[in-house]
VEXBA-702166 format. One record per residue: z, y, x of N, C-alpha, C, O, CB in turn; residue number from 0. Coordinates in nm, 2 decimals. Atoms other than C-alpha are relative to their C-alpha. Glycine has a CB too. Layout:
// VEXBA-702166
- Z/Y/X/Z/Y/X/Z/Y/X/Z/Y/X/Z/Y/X/NUM
...
***
This chain:
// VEXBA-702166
- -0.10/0.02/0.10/17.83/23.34/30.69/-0.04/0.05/-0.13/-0.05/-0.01/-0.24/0.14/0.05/0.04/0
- 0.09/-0.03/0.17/17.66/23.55/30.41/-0.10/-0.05/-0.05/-0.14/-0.05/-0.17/-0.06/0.13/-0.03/1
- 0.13/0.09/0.04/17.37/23.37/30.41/0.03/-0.12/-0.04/-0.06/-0.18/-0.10/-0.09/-0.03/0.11/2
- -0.01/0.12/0.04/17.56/23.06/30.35/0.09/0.01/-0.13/0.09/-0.09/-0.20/0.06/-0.09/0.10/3
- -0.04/-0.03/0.11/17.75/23.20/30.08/-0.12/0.03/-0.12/-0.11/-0.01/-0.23/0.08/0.11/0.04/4
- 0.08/0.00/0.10/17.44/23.31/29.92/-0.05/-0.07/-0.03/-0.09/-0.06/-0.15/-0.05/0.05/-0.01/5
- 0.06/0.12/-0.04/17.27/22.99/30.02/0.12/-0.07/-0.16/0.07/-0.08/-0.27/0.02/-0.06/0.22/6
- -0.06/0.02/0.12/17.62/22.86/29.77/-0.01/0.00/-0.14/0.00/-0.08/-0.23/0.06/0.04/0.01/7
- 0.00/-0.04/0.10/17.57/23.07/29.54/-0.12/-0.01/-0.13/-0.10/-0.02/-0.25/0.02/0.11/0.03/8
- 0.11/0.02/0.06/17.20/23.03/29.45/-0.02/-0.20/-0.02/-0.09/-0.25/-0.11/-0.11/0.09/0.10/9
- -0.02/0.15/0.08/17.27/22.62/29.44/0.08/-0.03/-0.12/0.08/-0.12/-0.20/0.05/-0.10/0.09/10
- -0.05/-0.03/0.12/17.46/22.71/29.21/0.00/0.00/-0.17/0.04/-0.06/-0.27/-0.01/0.06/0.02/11
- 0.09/-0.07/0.14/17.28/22.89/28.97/-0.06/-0.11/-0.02/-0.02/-0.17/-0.12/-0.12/0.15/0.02/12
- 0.11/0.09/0.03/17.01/22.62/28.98/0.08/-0.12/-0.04/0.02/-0.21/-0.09/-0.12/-0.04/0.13/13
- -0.06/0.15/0.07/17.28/22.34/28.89/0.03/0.00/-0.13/0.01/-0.10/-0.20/0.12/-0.04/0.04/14
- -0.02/-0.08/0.12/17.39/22.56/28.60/-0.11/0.01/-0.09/-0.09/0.00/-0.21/0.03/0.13/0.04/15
- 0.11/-0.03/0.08/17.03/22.62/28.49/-0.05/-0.16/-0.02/-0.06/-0.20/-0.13/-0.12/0.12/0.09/16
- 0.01/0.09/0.12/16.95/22.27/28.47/0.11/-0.10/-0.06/0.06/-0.21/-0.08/-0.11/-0.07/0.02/17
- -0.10/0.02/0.06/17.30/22.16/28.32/-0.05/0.07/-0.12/-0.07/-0.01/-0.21/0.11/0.05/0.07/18
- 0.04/-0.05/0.15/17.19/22.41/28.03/-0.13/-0.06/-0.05/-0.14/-0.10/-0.17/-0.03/0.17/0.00/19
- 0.16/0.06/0.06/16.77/22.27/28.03/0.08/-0.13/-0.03/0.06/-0.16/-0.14/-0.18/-0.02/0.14/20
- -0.03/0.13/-0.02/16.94/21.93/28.06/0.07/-0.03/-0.19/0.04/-0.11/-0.28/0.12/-0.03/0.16/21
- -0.06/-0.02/0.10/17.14/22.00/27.76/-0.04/0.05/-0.09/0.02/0.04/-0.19/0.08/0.04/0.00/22
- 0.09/-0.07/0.07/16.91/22.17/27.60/-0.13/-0.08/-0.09/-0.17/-0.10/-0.21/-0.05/0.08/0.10/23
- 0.06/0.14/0.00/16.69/21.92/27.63/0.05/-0.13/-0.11/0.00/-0.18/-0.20/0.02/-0.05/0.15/24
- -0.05/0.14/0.08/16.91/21.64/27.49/0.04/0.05/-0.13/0.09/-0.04/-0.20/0.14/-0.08/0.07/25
- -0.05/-0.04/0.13/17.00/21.84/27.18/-0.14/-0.02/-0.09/-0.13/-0.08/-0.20/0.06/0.16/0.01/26
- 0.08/0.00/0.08/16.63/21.88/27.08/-0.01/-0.15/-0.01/0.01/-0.20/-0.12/-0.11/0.07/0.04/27
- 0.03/0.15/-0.05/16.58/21.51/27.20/0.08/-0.08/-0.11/0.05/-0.17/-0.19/0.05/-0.03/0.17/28
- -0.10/0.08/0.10/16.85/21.41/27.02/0.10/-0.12/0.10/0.20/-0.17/0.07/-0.10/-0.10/-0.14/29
- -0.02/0.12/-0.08/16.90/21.16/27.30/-0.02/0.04/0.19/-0.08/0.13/0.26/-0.12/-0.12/-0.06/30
- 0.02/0.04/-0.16/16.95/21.06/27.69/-0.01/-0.12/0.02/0.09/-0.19/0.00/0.11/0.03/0.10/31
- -0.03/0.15/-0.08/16.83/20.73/27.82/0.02/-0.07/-0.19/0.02/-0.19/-0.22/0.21/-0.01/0.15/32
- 0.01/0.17/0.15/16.85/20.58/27.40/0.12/0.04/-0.03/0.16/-0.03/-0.13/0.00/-0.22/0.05/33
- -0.12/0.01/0.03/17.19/20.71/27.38/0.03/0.16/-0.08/0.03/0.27/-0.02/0.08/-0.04/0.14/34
- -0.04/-0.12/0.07/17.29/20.99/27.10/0.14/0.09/0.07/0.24/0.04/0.13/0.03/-0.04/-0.16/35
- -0.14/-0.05/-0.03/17.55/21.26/27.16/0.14/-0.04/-0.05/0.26/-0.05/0.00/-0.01/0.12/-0.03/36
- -0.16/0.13/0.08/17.79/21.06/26.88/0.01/-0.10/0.11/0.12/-0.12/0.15/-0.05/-0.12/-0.20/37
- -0.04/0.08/-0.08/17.73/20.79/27.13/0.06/0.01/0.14/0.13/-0.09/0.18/-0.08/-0.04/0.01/38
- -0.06/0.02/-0.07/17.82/20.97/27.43/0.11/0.04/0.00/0.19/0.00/0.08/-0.04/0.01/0.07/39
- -0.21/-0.04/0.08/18.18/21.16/27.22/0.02/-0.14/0.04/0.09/-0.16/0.14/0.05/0.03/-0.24/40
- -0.11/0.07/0.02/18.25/20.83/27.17/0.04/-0.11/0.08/0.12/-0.20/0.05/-0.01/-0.05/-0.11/41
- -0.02/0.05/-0.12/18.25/20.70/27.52/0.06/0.07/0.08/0.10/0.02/0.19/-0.09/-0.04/0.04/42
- -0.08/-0.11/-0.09/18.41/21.00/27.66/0.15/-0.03/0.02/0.20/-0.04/0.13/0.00/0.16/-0.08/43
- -0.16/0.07/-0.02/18.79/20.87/27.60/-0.03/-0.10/0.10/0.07/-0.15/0.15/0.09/-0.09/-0.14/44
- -0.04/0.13/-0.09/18.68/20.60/27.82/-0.07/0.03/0.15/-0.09/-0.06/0.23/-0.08/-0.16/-0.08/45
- 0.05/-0.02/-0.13/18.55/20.79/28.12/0.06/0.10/0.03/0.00/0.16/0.12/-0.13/0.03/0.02/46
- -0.06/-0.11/-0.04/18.79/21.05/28.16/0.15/0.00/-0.01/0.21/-0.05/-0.09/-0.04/0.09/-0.06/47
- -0.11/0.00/-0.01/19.10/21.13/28.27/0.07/-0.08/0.05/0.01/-0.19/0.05/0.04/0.01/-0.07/48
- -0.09/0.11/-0.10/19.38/20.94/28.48/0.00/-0.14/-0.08/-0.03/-0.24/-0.01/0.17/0.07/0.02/49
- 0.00/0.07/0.08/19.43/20.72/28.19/-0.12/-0.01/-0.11/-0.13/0.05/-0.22/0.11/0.03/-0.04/50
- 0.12/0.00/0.12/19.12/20.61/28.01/-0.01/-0.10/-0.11/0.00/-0.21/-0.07/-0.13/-0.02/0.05/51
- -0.01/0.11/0.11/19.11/20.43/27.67/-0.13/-0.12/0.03/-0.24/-0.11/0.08/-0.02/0.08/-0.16/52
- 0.10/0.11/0.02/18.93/20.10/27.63/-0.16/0.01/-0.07/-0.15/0.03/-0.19/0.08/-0.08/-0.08/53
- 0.14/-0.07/0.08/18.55/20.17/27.51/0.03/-0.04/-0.17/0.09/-0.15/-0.20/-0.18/-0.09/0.07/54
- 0.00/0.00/0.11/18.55/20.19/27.15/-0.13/-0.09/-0.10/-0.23/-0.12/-0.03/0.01/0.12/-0.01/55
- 0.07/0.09/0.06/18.34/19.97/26.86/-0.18/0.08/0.03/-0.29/0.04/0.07/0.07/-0.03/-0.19/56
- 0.13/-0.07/0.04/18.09/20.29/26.82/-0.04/0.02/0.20/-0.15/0.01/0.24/0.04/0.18/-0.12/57
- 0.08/-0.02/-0.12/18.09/20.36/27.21/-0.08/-0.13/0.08/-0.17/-0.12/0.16/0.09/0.06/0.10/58
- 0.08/0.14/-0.02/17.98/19.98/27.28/-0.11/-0.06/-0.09/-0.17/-0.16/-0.06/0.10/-0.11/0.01/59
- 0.12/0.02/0.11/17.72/19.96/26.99/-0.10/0.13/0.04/-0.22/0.11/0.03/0.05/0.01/-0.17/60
- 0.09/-0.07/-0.03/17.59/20.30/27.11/-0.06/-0.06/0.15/-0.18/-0.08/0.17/0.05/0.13/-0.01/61
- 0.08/0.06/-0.11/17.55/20.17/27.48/-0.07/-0.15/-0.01/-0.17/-0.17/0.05/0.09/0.00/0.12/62
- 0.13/0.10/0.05/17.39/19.86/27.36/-0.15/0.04/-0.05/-0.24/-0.04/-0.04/0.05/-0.08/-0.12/63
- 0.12/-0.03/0.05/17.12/20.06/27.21/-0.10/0.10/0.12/-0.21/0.14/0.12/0.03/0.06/-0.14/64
- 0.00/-0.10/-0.14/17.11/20.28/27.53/-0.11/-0.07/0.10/-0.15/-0.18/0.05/0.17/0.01/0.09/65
- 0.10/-0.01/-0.11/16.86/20.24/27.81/0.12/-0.01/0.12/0.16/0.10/0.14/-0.09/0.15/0.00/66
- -0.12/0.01/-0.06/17.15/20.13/28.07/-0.06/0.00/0.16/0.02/0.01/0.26/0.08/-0.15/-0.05/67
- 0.06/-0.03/-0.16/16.88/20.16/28.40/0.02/0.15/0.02/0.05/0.20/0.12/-0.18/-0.03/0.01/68
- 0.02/-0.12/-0.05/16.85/20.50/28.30/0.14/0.10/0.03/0.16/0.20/0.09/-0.09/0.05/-0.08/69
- -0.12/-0.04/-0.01/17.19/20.57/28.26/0.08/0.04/0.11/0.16/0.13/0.14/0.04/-0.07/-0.05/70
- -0.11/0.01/-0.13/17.32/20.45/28.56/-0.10/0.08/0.13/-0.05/0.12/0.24/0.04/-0.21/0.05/71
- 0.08/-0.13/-0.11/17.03/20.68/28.77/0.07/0.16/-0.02/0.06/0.26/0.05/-0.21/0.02/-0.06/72
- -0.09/-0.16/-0.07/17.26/20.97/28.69/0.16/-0.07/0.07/0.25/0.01/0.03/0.06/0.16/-0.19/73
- -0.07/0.04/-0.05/17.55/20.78/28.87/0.05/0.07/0.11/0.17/0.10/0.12/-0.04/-0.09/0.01/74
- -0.05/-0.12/-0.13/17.56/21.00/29.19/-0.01/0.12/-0.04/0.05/0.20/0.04/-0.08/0.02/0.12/75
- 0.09/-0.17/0.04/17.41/21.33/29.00/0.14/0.06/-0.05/0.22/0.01/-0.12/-0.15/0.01/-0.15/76
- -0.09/-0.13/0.02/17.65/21.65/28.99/0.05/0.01/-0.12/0.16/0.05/-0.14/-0.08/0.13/0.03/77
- -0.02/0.00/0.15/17.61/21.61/28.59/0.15/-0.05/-0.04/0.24/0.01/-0.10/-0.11/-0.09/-0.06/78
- -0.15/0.06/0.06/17.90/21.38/28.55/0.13/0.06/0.01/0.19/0.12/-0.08/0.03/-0.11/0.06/79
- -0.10/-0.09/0.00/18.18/21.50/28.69/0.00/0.20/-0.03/0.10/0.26/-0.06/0.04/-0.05/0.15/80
- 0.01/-0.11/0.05/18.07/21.85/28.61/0.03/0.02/-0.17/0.06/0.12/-0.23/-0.12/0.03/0.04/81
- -0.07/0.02/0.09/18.14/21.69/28.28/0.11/-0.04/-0.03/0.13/-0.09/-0.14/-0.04/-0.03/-0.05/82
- -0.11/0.09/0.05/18.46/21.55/28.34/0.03/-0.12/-0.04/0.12/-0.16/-0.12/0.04/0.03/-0.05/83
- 0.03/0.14/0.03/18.32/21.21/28.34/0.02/-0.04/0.16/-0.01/0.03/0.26/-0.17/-0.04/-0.08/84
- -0.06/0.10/-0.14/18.46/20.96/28.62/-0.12/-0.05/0.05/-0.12/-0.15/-0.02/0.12/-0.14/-0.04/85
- 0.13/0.05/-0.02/18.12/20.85/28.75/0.07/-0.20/0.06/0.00/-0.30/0.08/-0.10/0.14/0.15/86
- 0.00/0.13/-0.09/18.31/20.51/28.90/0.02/-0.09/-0.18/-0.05/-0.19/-0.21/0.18/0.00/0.16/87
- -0.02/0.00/0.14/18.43/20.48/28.51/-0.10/-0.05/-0.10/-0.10/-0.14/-0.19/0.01/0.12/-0.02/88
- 0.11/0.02/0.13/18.12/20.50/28.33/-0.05/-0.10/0.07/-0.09/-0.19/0.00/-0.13/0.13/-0.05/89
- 0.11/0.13/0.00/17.95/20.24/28.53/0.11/-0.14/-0.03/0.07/-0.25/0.02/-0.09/0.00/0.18/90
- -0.08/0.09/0.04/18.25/20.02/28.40/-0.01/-0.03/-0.14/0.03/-0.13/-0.20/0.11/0.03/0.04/91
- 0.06/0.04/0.14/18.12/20.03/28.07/-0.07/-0.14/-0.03/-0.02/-0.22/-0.10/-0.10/0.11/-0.03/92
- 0.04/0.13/0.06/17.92/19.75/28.02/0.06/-0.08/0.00/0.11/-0.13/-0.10/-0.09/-0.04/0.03/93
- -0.09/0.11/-0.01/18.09/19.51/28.17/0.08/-0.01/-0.11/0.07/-0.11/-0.18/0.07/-0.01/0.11/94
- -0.10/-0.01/0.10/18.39/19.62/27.94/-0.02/-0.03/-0.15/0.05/-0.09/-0.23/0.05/0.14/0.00/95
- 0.02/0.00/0.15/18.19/19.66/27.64/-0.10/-0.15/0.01/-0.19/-0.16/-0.07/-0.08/0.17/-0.08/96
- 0.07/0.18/-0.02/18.02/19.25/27.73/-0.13/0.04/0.01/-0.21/-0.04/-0.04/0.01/-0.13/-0.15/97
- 0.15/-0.03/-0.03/17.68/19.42/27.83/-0.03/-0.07/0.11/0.07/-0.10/0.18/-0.04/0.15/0.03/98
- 0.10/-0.02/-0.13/17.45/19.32/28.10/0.01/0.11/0.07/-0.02/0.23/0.04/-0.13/-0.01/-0.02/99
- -0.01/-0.12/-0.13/17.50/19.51/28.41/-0.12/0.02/0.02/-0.19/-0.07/-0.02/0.05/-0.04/0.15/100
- 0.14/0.04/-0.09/17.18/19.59/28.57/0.00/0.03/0.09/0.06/0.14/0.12/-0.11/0.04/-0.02/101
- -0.03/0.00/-0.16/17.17/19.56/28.91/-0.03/0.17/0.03/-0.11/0.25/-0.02/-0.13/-0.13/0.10/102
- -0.02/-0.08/-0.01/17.26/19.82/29.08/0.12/0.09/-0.06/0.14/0.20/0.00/-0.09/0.01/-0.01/103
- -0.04/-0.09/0.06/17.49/19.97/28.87/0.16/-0.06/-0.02/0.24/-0.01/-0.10/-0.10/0.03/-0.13/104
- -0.12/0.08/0.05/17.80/19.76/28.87/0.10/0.12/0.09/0.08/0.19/0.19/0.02/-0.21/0.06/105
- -0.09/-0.13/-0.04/18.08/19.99/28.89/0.16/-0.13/0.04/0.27/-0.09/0.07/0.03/0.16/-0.19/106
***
């Protein structure tokens, strides 16, 4: 039982550590996948919460310029909802905002 607690504790840490490189990362970067942090603010009303707004002009012009393969490869990953992003949500974006799906990714 302590061993699986610490076994817990230390997946943990390592989700935490790269949650911060990851972020860290995208700040120097400026970007994830083609997509700025203004781009992903302004897609956040539309992936969160019980009630989510309709994607917005700037969050459907940013995911148009986005990289939408790579996007949807964090789809299962811990990241999302660790951000309070609906993971079933975001892959409802394109469609919403008249993108191309890419296979795989249809939410």
């Amino acid at each position: 039982m302590e061993s699986s607690k610490k076994s817990s504790n230390s997946m943990m840490v390592v989700v935490v550590l790269v949650l911060v490189a990851a972020m860290a990362a995208a700040e120097q970067a400026g970007a994830i996948c083609n997509m700025t942090s203004d781009g992903f603010d302004a897609c956040k009303p539309s992936v969160t919460g019980p009630d989510p707004a309709e994607p917005s002009r700037g969050c459907c012009d940013a995911l148009g310029a986005a990289d939408l393969p790579c996007l949807c490869s964090y789809r299962n990953s811990v990241v999302l909802p660790s951000l309070g992003i609906d993971p079933g949500l975001a892959m409802q974006l394109p469609r919403k905002c008249g993108l191309p799906t890419p296979a795989g990714c249809e939410g």
